[in-house]
C-alpha positions as CSV (number, residue, x, y, z in Angstrom):
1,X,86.2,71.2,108.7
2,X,85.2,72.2,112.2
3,X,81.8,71.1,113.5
4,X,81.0,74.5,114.5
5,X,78.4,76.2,111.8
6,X,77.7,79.6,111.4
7,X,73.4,79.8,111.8
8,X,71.7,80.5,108.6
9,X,72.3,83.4,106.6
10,X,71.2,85.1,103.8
11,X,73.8,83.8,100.8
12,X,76.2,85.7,99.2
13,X,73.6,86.4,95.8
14,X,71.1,87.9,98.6
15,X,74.4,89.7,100.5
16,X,74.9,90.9,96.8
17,X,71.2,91.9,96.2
18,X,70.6,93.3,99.3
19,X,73.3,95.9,99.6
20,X,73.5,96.5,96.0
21,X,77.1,95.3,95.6
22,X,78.6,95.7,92.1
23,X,81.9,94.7,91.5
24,X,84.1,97.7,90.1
25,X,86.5,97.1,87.4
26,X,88.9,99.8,88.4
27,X,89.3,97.8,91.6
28,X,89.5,94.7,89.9
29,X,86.8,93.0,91.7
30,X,85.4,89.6,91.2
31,X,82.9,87.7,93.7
32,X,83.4,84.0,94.4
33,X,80.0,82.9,95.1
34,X,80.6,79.2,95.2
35,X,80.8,78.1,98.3
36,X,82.2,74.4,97.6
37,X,84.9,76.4,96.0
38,X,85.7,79.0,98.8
39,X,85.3,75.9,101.3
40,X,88.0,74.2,98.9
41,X,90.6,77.5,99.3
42,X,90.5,77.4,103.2
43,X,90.7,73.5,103.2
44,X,94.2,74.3,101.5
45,X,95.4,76.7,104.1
46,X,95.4,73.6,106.6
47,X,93.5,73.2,110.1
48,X,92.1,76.3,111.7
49,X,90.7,75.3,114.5
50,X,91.8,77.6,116.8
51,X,93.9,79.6,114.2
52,X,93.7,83.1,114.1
53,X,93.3,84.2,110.5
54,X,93.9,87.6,108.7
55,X,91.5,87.7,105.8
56,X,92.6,90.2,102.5
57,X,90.0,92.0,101.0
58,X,86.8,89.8,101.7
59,X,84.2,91.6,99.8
60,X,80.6,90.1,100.3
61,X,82.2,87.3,102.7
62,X,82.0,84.2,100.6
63,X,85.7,82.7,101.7
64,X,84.7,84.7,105.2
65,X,82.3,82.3,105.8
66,X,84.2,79.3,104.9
67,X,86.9,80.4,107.5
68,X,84.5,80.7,110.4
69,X,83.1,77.8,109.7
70,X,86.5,75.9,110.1
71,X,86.6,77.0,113.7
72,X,88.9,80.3,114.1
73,X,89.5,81.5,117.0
74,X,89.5,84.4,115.7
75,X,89.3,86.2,111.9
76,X,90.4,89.9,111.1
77,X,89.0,90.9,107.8
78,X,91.2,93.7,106.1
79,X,88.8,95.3,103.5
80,X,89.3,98.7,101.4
81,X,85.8,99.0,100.0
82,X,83.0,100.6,102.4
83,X,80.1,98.9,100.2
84,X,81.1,96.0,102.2
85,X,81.6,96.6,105.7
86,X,77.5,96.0,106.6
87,X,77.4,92.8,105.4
88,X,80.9,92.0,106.8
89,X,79.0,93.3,110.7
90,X,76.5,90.6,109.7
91,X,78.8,88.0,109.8
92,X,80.8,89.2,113.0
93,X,77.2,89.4,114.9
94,X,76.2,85.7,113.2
95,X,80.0,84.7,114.6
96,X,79.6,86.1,118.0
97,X,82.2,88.6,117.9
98,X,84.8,86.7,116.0
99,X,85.1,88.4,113.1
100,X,87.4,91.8,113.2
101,X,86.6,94.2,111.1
102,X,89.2,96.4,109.3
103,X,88.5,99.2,107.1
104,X,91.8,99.6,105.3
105,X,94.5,99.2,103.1
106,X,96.2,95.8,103.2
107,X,99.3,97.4,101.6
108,X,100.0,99.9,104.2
109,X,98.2,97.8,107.5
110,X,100.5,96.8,110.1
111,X,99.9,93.2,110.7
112,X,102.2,92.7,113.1
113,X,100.4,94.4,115.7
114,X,97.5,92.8,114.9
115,X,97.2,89.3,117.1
116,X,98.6,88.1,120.5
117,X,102.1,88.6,121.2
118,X,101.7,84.8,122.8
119,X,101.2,83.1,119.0
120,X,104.9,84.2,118.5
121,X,107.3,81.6,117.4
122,X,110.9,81.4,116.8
123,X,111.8,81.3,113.0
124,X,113.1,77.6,113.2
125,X,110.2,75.9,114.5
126,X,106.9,75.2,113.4
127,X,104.7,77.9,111.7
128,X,102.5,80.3,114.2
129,X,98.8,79.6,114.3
130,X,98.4,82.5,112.4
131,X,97.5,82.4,108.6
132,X,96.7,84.7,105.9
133,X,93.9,83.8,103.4
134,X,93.0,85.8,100.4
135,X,90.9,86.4,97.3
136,X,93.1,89.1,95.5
137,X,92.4,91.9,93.3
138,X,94.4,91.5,90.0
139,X,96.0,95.0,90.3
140,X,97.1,94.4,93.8
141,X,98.3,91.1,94.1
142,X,102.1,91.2,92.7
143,X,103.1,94.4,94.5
144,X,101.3,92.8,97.7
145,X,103.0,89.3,97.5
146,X,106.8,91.5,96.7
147,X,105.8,93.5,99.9
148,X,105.4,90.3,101.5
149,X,108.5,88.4,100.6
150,X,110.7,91.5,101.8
151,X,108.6,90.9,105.2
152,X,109.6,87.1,105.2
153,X,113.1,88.4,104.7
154,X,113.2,90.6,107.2
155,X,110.8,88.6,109.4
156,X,108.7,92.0,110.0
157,X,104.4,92.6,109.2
158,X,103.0,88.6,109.5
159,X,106.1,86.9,109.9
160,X,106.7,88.9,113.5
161,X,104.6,85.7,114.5
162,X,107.2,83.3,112.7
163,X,106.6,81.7,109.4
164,X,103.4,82.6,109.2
165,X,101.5,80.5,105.9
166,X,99.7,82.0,103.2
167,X,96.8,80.6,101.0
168,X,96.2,83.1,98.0
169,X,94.8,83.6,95.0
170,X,96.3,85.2,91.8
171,X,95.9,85.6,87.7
172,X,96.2,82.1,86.2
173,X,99.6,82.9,84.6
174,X,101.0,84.9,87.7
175,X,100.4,81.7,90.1
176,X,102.1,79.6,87.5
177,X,104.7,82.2,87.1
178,X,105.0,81.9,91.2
179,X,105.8,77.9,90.9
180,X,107.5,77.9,87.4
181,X,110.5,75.8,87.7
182,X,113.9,75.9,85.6
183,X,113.6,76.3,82.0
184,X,109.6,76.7,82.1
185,X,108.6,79.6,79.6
186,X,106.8,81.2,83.0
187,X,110.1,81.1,85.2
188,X,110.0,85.4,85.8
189,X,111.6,87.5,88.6
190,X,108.4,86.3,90.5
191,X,109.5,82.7,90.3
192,X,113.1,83.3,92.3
193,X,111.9,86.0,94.6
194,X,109.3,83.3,95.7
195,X,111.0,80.2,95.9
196,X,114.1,81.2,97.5
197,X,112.0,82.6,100.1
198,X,109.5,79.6,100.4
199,X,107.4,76.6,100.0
200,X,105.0,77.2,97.0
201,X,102.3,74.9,96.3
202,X,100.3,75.6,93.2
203,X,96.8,74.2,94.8
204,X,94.3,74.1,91.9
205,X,93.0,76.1,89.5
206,X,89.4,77.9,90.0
207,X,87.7,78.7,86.2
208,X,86.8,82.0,85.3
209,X,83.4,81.4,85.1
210,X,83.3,80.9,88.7
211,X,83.7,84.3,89.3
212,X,80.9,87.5,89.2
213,X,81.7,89.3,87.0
214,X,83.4,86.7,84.7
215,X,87.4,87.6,84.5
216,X,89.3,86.9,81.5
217,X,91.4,84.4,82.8
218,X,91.3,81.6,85.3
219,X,92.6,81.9,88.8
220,X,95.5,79.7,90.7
221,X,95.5,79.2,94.4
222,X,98.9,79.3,95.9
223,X,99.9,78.3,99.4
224,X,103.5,79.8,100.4
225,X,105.3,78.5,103.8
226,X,108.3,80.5,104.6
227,X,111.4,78.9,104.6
228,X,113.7,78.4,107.9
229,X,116.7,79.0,105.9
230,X,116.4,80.9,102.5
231,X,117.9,80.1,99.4
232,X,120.3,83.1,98.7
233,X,121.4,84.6,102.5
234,X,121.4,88.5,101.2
235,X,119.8,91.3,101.4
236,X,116.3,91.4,100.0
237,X,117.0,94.5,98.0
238,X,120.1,93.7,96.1
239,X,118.6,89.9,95.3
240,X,116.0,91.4,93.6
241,X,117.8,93.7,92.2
242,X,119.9,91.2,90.6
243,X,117.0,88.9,89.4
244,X,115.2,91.8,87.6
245,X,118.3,92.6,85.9
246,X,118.5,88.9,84.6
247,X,114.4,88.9,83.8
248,X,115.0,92.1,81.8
249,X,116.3,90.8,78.6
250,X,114.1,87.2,79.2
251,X,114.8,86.6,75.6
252,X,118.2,87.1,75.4
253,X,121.3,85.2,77.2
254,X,121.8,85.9,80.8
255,X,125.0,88.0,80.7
256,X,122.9,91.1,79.0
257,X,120.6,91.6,81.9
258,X,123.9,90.9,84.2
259,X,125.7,94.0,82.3
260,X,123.1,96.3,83.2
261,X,124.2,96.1,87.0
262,X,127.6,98.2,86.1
263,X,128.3,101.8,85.0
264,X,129.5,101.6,81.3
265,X,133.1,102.5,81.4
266,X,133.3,99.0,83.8
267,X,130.3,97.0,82.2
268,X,132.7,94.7,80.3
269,X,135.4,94.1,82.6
270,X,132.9,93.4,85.5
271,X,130.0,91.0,83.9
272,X,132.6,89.0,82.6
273,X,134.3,88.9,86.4
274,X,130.8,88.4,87.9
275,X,130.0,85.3,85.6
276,X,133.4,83.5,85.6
277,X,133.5,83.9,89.7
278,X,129.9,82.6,90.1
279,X,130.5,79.8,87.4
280,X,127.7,80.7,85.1
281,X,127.8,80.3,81.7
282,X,127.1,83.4,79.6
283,X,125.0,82.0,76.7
284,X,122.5,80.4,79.2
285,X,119.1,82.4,79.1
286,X,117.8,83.6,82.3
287,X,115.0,80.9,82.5
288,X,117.9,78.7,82.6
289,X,119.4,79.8,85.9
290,X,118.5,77.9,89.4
291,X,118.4,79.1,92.4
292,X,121.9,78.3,93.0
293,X,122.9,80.0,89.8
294,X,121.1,83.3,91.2
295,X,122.3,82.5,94.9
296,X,126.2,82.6,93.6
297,X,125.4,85.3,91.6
298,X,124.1,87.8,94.4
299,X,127.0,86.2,96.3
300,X,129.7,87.6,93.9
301,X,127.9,90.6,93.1
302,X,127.6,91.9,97.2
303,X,131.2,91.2,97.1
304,X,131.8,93.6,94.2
305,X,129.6,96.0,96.0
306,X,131.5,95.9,99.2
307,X,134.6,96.9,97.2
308,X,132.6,99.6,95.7
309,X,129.7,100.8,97.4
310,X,128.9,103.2,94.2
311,X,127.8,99.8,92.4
312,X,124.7,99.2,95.0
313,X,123.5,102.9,94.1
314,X,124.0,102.4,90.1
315,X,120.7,102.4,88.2
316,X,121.1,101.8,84.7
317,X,117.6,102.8,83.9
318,X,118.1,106.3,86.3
319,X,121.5,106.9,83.9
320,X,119.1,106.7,80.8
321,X,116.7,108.9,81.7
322,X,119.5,111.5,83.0
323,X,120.9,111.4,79.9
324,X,117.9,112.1,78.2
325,X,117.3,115.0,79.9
326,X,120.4,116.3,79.5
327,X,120.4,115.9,75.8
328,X,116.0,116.9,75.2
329,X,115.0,120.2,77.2
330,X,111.3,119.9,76.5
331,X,111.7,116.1,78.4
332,X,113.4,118.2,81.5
333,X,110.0,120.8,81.1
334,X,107.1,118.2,80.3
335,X,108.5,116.7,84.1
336,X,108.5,119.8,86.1
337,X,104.9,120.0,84.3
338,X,103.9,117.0,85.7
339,X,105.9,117.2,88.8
340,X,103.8,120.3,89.5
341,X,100.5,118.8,89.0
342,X,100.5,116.0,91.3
């Protein structure tokens, strides 16, 4: 860590205390008031001396503190909940103006307007000085790292700068999910739309009781470097579209999930034609498949779609539901109910 020191300050407990800061469950909230352990997160995201840092959702400022302390240049805080903004303008003023404050939605913030154009590097060399550090909600974490590997693939939000790194933290089981290799019971749709993207580190684990208030579970901190070159070269929609086919039927062997990419009057003819051209074997389950398997896979299958650009647009599950509309009329009224309430 950096020599510079942020003065004394009252500590998080007092921060806590003194704006009356409860965690709410419906936000999925949890302090981490050790700071040996928030001092241990930033440690993992490398040297920041003279990094500029984009903090996600840093409630009372624990891990806040640990980043200034490493010697930012500077550190933009994105944070949803009001409660916390005061003691966040503590720590800016204690800073000297290093701290940016953000009241807003990491899931909608455009981050890649949000430091010098200058830290801008080109995809092939070494990662920006920019990083993004984060204590996540639970209910916000898996739709936020998604969001995020679409960015990498587009190089858009963070990754404007280049391969910008990432030092997270998620539920116990979705971090090992994140890492899980072949045949592990935790390898999910997570596990390929991460690691044909990037560099995951599963960093340690942090227990529960760490945490106000205590969460169920323990927590994994993941560190994600972007790849130069990914793993499967296509579109990040249809590669996820293909892996959550495969994850669908987890239980069952690969070529079930696979059928569900084609209308029913071709599912046959084509799973089979999809399989035999990629060179996977049917009865293998889909915690069985590598990257490669998934890579050749997606390859085969944009090649299907290019021949028939109605495949890209199927939905098995959108079929479904037509044709239980069509078959139930109290289904088709019960939506345009609910359609009319929102």
């Amino acid at each position: 860590m950096s020599l510079y020191r942020l003065p004394p300050l009252p500590t998080i407990k007092e921060i806590i205390r003194l704006y009356n800061l409860r965690a709410q469950k419906q936000l999925s909230q949890n302090f981490l008031l050790d700071m040996k352990l928030t001092d241990k997160i930033v440690r993992k995201a490398g040297n920041l001396k003279g990094a500029y840092v984009c903090e996600v959702g840093p409630g009372p400022g624990g891990i806040t503190r640990a980043i200034l302390n490493s010697g930012v240049e500077e550190l933009l805080v994105v944070e949803k909940d009001t409660r916390f903004i005061p003691g966040l303008k503590m720590l800016n003023e204690a800073s000297f103006g290093k701290t940016r404050i953000v009241h807003g939605d990491i899931l909608t913030y455009r981050l890649d307007r949000s430091f010098p154009k200058h830290l801008k590097k080109e995809w092939e060399d070494d990662p920006p000085n920019v990083h993004i550090i984060g204590n996540l909600p639970f209910n916000v974490s898996t739709p936020l790292i998604i969001k995020w590997f679409e960015a990498i693939s587009e190089r858009t939000g963070p990754f404007y700068y280049g391969r910008t790194q990432m030092t997270l933290t998620f539920q116990q089981e979705v971090a090992e999910r994140l890492k899980a290799s072949v045949g592990n019971k935790q390898r999910s749709r997570l596990s390929i739309m991460a690691q044909y993207l990037c560099d995951v580190e599963l960093c340690f684990t942090i227990p529960g009781r760490a945490f106000v208030p205590k969460p169920e579970v323990d927590v994994g901190v993941v560190h994600f470097t972007p790849l130069k070159k990914p793993k499967i070269e296509q579109p990040f929609k249809l590669v996820e579209k293909v892996v959550q086919n495969v994850f669908q039927y987890r239980r069952k062997y690969c070529h079930h999930g696979l059928s569900m990419l084609f209308p029913e009057d071709q599912r046959k003819e084509l799973t089979n034609k999809i399989l035999k051209l990629a060179n996977v074997e049917p009865t293998l389950r889909s915690t069985e498949l590598t990257i490669k398997h998934f890579r050749d896979l997606c390859f085969v299958y944009r090649e299907l779609c290019d021949n028939d650009p109605q495949l890209l647009a199927y939905n098995f599950r959108e079929e479904l539901r037509k044709k239980k509309l069509q078959t139930n009329p109290d289904v088709i009224e019960e939506e345009k109910n609910f359609t009319g309430t929102m």
